[in-house]
N, C-alpha and C positions, 0 to 999 in steps of 0.2 A: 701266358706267363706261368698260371701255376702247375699246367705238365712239365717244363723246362723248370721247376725250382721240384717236382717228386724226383724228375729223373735226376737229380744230381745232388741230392741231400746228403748224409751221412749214413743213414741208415731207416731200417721201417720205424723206429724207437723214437725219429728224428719227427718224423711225419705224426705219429702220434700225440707224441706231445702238443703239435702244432694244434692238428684235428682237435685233439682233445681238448686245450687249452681256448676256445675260440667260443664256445657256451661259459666259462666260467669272462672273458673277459665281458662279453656281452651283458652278464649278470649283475658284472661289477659293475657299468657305464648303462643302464636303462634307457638313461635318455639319446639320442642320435649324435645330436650334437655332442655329447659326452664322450661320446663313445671313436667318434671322429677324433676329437682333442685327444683322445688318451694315443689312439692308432701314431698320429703325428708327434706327441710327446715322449711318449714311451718306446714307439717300433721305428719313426725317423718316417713313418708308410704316408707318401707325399701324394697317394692317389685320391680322390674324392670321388667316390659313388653318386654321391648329390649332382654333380656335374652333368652324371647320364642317365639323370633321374630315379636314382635307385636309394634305400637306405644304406647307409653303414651295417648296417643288422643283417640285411638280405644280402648283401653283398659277401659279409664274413662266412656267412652259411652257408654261401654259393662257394666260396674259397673252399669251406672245409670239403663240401661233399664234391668237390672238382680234384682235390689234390686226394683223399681218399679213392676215388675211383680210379685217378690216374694211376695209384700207388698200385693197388691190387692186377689193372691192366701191364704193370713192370713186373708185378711178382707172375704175373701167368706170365709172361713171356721170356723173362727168366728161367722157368721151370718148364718151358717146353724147349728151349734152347737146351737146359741141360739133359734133356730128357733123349734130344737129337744127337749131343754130344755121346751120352753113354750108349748110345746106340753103335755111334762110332768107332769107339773105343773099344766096344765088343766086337768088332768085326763083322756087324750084322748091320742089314739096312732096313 
């Protein structure tokens, strides 16, 4: 789920935010269970990590650096698409 939520965000700005925002919520909620309550209070986010025996904590961090890498594998592949295009465009292959 979270490659299909980099590949169709708004923008890299969008993704950051998220990435970046996911240490300050953790900060804010220490405790697991705190931090679950806020996910379902705050973000509507009806998954529970407990379930498959994972923290909330490890879980958010696994999110961040899953949609971070996803993101940068869409910018390389973006910039080799257009790298293929301008190839095109110049009339050379």
């Amino acid at each position: 789920m979270t490659s299909i939520y980099a590949n169709h965000v708004d923008g890299p700005s969008t993704i950051d935010a998220v990435v970046d925002g996911i240490p300050g919520l953790i900060a804010e909620h220490p405790d697991d269970d705190g931090l679950a309550e806020a996910l379902f209070r705050d973000f509507n986010c009806f998954y529970s990590p407990k379930a498959l025996g994972q923290s909330t904590r490890e879980w958010l961090l696994h999110v961040a650096a899953t949609v971070k890498a996803q993101q940068a594998s869409v910018e390389q592949s973006a910039a080799e698409k257009g790298a293929t295009e301008d190839l095109d465009d110049d009339g050379e292959s």
